[in-house]
Gaussian input, Z-matrix of N, CA and C with variables (Angstrom, degrees):
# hf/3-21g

backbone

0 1
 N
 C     1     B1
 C     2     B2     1     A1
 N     3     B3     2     A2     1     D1
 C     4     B4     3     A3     2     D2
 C     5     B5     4     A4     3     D3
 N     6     B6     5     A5     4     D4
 C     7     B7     6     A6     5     D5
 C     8     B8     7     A7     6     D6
 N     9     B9     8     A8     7     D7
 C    10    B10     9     A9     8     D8
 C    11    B11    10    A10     9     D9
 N    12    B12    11    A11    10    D10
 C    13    B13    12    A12    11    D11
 C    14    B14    13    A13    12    D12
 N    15    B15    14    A14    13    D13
 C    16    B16    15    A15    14    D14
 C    17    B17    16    A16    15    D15
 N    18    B18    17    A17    16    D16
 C    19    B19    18    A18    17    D17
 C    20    B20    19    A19    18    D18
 N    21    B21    20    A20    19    D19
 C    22    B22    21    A21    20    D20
 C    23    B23    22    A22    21    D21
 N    24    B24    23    A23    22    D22
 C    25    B25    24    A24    23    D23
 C    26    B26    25    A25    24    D24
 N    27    B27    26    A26    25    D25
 C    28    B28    27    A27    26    D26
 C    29    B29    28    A28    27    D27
 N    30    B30    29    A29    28    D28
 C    31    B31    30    A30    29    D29
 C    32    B32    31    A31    30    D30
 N    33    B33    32    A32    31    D31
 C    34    B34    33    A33    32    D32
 C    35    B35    34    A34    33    D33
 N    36    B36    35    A35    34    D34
 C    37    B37    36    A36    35    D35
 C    38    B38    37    A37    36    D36
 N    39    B39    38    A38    37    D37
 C    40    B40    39    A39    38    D38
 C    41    B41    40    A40    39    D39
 N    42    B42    41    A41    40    D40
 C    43    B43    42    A42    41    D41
 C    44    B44    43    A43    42    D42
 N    45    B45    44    A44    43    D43
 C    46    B46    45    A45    44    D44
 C    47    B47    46    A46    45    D45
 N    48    B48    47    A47    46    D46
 C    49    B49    48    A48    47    D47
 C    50    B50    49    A49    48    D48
 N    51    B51    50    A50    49    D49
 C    52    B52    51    A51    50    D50
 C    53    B53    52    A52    51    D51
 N    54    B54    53    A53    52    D52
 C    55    B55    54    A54    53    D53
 C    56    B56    55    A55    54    D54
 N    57    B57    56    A56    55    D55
 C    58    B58    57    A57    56    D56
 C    59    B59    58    A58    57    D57
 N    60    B60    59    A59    58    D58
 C    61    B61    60    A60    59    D59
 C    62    B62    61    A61    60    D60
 N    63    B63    62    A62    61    D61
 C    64    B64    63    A63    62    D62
 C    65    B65    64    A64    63    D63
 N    66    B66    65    A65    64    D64
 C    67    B67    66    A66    65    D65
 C    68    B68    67    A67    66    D66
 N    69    B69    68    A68    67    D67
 C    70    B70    69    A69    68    D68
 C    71    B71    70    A70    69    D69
 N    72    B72    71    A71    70    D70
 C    73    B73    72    A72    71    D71
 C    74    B74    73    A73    72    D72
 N    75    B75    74    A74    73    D73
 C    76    B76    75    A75    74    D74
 C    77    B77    76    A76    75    D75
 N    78    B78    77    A77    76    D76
 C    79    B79    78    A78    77    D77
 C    80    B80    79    A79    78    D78
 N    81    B81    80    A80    79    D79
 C    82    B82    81    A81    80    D80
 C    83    B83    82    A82    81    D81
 N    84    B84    83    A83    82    D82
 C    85    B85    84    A84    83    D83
 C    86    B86    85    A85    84    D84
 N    87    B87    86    A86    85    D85
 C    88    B88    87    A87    86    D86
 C    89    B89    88    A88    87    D87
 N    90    B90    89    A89    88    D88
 C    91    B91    90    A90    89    D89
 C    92    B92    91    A91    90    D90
 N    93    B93    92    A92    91    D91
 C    94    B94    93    A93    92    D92
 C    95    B95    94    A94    93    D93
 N    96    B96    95    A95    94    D94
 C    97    B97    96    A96    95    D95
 C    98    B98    97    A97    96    D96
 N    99    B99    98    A98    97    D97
 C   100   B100    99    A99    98    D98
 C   101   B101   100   A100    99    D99
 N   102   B102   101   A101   100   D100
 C   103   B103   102   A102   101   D101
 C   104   B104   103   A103   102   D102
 N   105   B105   104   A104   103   D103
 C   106   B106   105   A105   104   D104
 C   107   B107   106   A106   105   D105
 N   108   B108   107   A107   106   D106
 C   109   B109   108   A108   107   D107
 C   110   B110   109   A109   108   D108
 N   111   B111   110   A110   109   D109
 C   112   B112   111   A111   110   D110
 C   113   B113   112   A112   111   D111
 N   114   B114   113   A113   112   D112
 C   115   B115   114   A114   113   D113
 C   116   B116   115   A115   114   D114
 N   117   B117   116   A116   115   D115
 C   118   B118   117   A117   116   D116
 C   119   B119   118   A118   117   D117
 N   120   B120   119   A119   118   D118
 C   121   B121   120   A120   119   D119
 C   122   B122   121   A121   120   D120
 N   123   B123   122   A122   121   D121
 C   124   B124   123   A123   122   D122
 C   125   B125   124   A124   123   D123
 N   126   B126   125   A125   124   D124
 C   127   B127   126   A126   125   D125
 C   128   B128   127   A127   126   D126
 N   129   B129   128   A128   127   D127
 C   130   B130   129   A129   128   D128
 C   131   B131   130   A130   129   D129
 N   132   B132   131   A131   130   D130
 C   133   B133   132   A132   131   D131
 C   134   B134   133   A133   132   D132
 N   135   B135   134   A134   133   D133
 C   136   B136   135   A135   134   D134
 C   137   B137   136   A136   135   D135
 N   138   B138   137   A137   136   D136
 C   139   B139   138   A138   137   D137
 C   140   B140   139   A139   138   D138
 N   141   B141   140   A140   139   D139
 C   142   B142   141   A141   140   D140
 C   143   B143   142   A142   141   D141
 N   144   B144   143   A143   142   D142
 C   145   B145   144   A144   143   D143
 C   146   B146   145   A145   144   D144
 N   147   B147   146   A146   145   D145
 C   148   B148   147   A147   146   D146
 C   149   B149   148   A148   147   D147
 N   150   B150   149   A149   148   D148
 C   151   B151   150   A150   149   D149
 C   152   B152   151   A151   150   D150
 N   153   B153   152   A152   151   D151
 C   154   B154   153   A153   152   D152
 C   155   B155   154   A154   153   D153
 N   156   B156   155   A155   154   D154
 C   157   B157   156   A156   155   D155
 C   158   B158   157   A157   156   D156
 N   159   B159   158   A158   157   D157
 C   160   B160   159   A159   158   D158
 C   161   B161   160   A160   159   D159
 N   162   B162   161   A161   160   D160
 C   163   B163   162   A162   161   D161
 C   164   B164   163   A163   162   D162
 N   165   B165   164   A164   163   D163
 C   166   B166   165   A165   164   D164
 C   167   B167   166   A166   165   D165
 N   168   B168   167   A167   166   D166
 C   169   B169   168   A168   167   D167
 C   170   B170   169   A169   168   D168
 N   171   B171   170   A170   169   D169
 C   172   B172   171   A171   170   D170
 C   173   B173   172   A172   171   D171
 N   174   B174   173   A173   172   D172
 C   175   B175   174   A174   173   D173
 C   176   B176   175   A175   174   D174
 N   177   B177   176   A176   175   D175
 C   178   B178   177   A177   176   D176
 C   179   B179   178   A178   177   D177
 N   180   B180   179   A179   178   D178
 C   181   B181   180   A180   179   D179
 C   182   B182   181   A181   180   D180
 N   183   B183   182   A182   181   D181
 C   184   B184   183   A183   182   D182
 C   185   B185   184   A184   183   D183
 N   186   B186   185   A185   184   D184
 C   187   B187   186   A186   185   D185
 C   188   B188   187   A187   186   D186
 N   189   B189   188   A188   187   D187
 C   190   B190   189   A189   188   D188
 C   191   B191   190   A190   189   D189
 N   192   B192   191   A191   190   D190
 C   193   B193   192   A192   191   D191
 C   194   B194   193   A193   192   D192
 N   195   B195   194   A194   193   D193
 C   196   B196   195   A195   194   D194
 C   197   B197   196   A196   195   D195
 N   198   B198   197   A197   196   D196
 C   199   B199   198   A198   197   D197
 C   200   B200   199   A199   198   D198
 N   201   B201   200   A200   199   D199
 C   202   B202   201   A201   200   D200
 C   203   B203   202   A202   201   D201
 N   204   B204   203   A203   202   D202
 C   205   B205   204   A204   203   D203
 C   206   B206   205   A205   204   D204
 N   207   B207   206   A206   205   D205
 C   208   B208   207   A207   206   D206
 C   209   B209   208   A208   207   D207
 N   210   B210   209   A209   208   D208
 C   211   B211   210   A210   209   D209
 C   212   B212   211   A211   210   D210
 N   213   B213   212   A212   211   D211
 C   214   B214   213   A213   212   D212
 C   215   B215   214   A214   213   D213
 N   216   B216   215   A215   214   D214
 C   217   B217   216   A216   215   D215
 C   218   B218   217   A217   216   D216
 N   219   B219   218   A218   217   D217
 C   220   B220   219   A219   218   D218
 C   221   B221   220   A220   219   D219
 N   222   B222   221   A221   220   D220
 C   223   B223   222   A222   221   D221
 C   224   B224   223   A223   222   D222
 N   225   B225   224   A224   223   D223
 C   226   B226   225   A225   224   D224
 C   227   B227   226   A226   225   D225
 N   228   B228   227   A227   226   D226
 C   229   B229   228   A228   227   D227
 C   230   B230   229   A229   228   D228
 N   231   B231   230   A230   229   D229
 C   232   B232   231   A231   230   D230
 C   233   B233   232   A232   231   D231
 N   234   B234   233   A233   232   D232
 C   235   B235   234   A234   233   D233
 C   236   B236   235   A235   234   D234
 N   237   B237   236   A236   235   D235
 C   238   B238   237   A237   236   D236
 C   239   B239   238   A238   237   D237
 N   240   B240   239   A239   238   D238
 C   241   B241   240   A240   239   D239
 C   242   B242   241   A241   240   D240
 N   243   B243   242   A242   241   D241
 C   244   B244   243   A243   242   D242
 C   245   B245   244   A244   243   D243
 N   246   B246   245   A245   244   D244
 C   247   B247   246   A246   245   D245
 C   248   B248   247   A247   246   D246
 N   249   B249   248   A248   247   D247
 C   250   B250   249   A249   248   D248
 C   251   B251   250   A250   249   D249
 N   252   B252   251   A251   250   D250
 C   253   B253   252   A252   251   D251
 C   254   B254   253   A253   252   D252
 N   255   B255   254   A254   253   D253
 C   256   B256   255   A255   254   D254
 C   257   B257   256   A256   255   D255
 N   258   B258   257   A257   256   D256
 C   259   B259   258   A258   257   D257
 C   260   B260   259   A259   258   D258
 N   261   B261   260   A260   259   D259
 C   262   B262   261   A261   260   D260
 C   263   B263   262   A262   261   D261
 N   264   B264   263   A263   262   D262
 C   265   B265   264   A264   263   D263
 C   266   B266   265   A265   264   D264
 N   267   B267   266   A266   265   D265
 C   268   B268   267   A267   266   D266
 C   269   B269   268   A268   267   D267
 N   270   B270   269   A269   268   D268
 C   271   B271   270   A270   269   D269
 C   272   B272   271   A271   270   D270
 N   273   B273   272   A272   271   D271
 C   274   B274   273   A273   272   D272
 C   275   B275   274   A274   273   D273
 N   276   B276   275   A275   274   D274
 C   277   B277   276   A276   275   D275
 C   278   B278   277   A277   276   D276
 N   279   B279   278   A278   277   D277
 C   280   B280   279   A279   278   D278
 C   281   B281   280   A280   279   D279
 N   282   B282   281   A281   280   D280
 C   283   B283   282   A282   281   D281
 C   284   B284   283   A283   282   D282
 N   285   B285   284   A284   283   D283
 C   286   B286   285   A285   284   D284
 C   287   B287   286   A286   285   D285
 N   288   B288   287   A287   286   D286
 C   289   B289   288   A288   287   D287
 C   290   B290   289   A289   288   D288
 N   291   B291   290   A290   289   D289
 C   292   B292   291   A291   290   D290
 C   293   B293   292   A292   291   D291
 N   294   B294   293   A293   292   D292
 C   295   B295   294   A294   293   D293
 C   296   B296   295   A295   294   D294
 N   297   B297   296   A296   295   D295
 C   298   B298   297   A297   296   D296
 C   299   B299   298   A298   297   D297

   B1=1.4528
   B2=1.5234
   B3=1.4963
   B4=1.3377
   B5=1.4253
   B6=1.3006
   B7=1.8345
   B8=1.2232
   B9=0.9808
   B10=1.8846
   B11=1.7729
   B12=1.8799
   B13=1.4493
   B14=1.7514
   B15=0.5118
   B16=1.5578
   B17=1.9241
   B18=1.7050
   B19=1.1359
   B20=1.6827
   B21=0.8937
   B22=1.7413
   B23=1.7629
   B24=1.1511
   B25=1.7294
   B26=1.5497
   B27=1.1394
   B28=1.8384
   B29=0.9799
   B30=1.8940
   B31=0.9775
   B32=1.8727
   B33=1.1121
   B34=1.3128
   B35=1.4378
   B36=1.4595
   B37=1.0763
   B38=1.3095
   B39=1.7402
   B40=1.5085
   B41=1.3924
   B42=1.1251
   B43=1.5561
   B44=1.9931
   B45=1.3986
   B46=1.3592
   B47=1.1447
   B48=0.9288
   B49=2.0168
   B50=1.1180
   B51=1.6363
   B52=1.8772
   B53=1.5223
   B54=1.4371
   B55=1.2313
   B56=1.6140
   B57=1.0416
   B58=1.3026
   B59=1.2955
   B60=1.7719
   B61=0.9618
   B62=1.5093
   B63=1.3950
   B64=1.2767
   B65=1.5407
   B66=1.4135
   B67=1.8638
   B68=1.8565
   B69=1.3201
   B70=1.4009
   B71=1.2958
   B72=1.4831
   B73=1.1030
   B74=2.1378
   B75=1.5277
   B76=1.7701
   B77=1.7044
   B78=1.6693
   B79=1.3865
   B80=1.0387
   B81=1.3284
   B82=1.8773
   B83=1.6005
   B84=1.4009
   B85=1.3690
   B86=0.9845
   B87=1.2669
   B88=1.8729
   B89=1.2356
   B90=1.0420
   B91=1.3459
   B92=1.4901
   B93=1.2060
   B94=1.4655
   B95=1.5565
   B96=1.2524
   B97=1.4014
   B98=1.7120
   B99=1.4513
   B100=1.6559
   B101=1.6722
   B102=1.1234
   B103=1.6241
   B104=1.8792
   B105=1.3923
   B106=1.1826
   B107=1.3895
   B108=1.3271
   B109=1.7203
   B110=2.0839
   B111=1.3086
   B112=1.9604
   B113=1.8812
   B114=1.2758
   B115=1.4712
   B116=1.8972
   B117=1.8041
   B118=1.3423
   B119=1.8307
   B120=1.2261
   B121=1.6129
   B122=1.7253
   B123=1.4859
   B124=1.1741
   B125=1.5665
   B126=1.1520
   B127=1.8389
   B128=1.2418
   B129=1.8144
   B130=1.1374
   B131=0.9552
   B132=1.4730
   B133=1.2439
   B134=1.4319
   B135=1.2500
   B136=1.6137
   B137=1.6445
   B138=1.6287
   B139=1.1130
   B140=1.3461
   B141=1.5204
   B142=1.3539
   B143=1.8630
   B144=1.5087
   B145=1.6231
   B146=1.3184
   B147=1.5374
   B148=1.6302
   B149=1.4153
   B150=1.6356
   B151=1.7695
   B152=1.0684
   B153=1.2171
   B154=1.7715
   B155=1.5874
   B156=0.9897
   B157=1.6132
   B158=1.5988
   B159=1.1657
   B160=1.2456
   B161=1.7335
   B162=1.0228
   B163=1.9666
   B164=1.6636
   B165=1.6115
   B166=1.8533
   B167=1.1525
   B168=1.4394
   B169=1.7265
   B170=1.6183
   B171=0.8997
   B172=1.2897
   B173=1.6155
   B174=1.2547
   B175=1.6365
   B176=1.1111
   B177=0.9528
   B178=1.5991
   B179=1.3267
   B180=1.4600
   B181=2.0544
   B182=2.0078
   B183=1.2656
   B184=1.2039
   B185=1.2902
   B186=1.1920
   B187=1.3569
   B188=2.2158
   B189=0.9990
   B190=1.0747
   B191=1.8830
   B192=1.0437
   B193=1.7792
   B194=1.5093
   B195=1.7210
   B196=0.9975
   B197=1.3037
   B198=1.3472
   B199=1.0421
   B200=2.2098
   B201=1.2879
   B202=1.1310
   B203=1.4907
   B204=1.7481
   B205=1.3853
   B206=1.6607
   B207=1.6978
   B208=1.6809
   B209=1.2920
   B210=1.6866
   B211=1.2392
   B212=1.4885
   B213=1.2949
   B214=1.8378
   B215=1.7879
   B216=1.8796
   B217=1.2321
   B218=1.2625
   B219=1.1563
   B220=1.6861
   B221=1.9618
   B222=1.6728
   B223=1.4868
   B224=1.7881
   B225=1.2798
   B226=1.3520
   B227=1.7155
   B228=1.0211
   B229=1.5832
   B230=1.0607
   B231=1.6112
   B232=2.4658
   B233=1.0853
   B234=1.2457
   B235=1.1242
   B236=1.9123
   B237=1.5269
   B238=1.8837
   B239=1.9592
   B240=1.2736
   B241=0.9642
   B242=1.5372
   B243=1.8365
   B244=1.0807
   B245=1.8420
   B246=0.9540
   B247=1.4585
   B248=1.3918
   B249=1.0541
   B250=1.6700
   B251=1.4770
   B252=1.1284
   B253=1.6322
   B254=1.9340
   B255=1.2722
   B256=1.0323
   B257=1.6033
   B258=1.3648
   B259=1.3750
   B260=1.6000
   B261=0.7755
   B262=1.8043
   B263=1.6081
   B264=1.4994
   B265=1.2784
   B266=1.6357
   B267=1.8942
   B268=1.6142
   B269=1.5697
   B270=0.7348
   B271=1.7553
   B272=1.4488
   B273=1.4064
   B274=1.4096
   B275=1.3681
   B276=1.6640
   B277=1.2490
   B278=1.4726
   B279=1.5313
   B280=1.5970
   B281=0.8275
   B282=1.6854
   B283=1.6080
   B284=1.6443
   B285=1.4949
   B286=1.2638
   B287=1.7253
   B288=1.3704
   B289=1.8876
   B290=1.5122
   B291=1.4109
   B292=1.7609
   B293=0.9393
   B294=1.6909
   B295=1.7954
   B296=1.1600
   B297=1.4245
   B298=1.5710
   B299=1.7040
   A1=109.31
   A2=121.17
   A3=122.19
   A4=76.62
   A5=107.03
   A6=128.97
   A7=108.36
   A8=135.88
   A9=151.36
   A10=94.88
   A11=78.91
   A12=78.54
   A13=112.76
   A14=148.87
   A15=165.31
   A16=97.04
   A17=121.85
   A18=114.92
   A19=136.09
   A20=98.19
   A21=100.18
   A22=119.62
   A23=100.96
   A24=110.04
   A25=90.62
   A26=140.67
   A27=120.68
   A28=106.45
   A29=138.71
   A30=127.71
   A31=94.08
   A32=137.93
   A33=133.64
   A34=140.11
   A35=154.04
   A36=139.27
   A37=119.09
   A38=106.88
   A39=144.62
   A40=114.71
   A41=111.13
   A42=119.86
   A43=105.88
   A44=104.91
   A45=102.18
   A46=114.97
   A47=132.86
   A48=146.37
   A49=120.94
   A50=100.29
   A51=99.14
   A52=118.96
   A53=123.23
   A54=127.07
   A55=113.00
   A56=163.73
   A57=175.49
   A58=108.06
   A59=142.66
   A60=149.79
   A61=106.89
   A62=105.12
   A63=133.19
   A64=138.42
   A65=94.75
   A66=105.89
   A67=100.06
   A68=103.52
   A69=124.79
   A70=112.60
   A71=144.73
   A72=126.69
   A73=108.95
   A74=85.08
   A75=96.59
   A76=100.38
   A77=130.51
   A78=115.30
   A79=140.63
   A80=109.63
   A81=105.04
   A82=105.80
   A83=127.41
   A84=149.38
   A85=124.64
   A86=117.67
   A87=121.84
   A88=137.69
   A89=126.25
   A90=133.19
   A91=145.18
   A92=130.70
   A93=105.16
   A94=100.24
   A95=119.58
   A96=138.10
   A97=126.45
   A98=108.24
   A99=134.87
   A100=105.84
   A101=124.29
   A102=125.75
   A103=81.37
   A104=108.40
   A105=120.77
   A106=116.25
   A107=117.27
   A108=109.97
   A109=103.32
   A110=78.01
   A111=89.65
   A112=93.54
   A113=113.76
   A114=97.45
   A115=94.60
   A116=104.09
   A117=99.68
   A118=97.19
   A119=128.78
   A120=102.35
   A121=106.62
   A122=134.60
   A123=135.28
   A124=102.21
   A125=116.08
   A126=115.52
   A127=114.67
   A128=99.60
   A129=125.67
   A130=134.28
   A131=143.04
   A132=135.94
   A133=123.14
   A134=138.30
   A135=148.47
   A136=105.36
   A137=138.80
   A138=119.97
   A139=129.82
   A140=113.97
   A141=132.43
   A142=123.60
   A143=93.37
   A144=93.51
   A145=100.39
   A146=106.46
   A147=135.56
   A148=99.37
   A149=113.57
   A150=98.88
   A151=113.46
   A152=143.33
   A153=122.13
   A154=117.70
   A155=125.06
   A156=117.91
   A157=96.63
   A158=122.95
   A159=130.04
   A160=102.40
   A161=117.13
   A162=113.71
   A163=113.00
   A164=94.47
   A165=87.35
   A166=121.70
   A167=101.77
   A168=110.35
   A169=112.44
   A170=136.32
   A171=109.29
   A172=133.52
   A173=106.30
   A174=122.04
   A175=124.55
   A176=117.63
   A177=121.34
   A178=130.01
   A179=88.80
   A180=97.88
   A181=95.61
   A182=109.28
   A183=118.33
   A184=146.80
   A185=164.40
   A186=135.28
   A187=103.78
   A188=143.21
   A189=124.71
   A190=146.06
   A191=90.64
   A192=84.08
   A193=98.65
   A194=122.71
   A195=135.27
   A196=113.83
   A197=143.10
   A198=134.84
   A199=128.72
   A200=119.24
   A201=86.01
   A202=116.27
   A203=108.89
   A204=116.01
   A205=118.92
   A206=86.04
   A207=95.73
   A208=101.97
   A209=131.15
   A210=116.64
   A211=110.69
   A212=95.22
   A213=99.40
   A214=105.32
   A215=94.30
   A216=112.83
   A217=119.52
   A218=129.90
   A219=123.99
   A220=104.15
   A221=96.99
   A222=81.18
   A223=88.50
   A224=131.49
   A225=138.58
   A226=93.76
   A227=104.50
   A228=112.41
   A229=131.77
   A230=78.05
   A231=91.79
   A232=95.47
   A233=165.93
   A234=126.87
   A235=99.23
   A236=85.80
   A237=114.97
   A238=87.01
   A239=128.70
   A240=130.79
   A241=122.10
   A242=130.43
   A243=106.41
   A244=126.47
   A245=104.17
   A246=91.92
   A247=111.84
   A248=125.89
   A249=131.40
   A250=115.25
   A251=121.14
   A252=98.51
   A253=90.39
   A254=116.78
   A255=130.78
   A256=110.17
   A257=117.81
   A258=110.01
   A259=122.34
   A260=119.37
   A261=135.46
   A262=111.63
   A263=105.93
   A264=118.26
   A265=98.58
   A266=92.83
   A267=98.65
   A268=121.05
   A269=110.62
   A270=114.29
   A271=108.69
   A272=116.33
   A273=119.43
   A274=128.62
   A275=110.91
   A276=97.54
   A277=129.84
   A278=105.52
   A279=122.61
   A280=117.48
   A281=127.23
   A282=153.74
   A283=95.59
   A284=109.96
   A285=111.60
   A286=97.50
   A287=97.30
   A288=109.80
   A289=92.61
   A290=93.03
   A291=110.60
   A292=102.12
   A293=106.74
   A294=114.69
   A295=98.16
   A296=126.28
   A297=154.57
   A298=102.37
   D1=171.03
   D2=-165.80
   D3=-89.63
   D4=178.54
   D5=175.40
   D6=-106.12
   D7=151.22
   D8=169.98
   D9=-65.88
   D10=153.59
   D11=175.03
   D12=-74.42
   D13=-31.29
   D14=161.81
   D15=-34.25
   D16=-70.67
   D17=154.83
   D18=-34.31
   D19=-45.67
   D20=167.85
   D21=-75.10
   D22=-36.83
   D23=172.34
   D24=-74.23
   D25=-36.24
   D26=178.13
   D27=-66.89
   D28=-50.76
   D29=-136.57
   D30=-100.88
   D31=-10.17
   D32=157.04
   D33=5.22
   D34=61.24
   D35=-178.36
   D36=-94.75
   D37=166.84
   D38=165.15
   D39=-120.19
   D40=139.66
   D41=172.91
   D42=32.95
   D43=51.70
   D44=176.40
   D45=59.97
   D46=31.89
   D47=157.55
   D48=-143.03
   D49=150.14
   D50=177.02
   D51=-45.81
   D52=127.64
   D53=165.26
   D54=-66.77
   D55=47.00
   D56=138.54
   D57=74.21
   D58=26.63
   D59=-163.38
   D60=-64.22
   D61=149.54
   D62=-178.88
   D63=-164.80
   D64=100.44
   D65=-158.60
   D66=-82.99
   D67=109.60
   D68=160.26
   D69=-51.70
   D70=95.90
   D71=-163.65
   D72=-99.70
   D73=10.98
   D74=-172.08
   D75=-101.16
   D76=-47.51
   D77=135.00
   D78=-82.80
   D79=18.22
   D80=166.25
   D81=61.23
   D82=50.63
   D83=-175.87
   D84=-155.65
   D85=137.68
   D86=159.77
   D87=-112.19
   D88=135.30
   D89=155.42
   D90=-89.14
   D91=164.43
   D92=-179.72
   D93=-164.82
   D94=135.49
   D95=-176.07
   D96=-48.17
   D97=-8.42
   D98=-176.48
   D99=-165.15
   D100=124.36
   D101=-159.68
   D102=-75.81
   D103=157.72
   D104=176.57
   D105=-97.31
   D106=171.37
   D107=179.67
   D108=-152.17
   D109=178.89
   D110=-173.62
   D111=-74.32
   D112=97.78
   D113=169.47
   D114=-148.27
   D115=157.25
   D116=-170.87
   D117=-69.62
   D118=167.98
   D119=11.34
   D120=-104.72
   D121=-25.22
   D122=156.34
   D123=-16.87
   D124=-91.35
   D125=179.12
   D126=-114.20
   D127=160.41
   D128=173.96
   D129=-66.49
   D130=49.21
   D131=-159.53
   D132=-32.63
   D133=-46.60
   D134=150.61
   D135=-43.02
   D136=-0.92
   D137=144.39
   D138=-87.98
   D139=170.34
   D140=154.40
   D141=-48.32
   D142=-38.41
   D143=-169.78
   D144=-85.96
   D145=145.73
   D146=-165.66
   D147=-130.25
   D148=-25.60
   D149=-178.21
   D150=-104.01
   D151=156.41
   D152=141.59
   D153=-110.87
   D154=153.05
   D155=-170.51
   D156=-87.49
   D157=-173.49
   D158=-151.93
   D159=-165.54
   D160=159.76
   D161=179.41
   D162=-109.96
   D163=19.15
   D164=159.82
   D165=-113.33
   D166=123.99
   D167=-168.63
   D168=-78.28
   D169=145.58
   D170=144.51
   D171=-102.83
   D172=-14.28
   D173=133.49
   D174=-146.37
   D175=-178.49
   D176=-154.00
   D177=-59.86
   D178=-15.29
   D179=-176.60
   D180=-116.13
   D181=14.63
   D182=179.85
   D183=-101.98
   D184=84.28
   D185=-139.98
   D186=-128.84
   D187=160.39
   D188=113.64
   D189=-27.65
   D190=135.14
   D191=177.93
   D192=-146.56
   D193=140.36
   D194=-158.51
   D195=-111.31
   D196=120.20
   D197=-179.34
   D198=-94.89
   D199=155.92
   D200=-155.48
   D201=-82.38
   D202=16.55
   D203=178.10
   D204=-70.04
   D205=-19.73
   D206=-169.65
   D207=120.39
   D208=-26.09
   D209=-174.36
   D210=-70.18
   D211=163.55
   D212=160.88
   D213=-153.35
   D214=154.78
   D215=-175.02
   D216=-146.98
   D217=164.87
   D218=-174.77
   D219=-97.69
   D220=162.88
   D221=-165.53
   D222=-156.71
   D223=147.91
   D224=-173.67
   D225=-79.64
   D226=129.97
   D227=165.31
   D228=-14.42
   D229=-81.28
   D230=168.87
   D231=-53.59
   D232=4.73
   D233=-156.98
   D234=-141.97
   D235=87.78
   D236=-165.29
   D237=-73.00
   D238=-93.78
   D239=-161.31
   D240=80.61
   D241=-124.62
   D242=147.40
   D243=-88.96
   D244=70.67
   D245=-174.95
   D246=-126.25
   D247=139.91
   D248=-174.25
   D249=-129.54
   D250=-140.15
   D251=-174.86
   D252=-173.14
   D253=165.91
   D254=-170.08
   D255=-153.13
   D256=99.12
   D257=-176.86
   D258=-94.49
   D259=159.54
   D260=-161.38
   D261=-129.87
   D262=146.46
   D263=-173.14
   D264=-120.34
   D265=153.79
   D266=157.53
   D267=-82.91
   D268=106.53
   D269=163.23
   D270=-50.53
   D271=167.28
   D272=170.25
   D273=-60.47
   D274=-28.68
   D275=168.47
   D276=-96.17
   D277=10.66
   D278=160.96
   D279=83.80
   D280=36.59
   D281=-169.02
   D282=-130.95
   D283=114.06
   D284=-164.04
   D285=-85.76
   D286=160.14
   D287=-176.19
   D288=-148.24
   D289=155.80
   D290=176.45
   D291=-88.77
   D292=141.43
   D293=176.64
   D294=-77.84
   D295=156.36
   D296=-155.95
   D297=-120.99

């Protein structure tokens, strides 16, 4: 499944550690304790894609999409551009992680 925007703002790194992300879900913003960057294993740095979409809509033809600076923005469906996606599993203890 895609990850929440909230999931992608957790799973965030810098220099190979969590970037301290934290999705405000009252302004619809995040922050994070070390700005994040394009590094494996979350992303590919040697790609094109900068966004990934995410499974929170805010209406129906709408979604969030996360970028790997840390920003995020809303974006019309059709309208892929660079954005790709990265899906995530529940583990057993039900703390979602990106597949590798």
């Amino acid at each position: 499944r895609l990850p929440s925007i909230d999931e992608a703002v957790r799973c965030a790194s810098t220099h190979y550690k969590n970037a301290g992300g934290i999705w405000d879900d009252v302004k619809h913003r995040s922050s994070f304790k070390h700005r994040p960057d394009k590094e494996l294993p979350l992303w590919d740095p040697y790609s094109t894609v900068i966004y990934y979409w995410t499974s929170t809509e805010i209406v129906p033809d709408q979604a969030y999409i996360f970028c790997f600076n840390g920003r995020t923005a809303t974006r019309r469906k059709t309208h892929a551009g660079q954005c790709g996606f990265r899906a995530v599993q529940v583990s057993q203890e039900r703390s979602p992680r990106a597949i590798v």
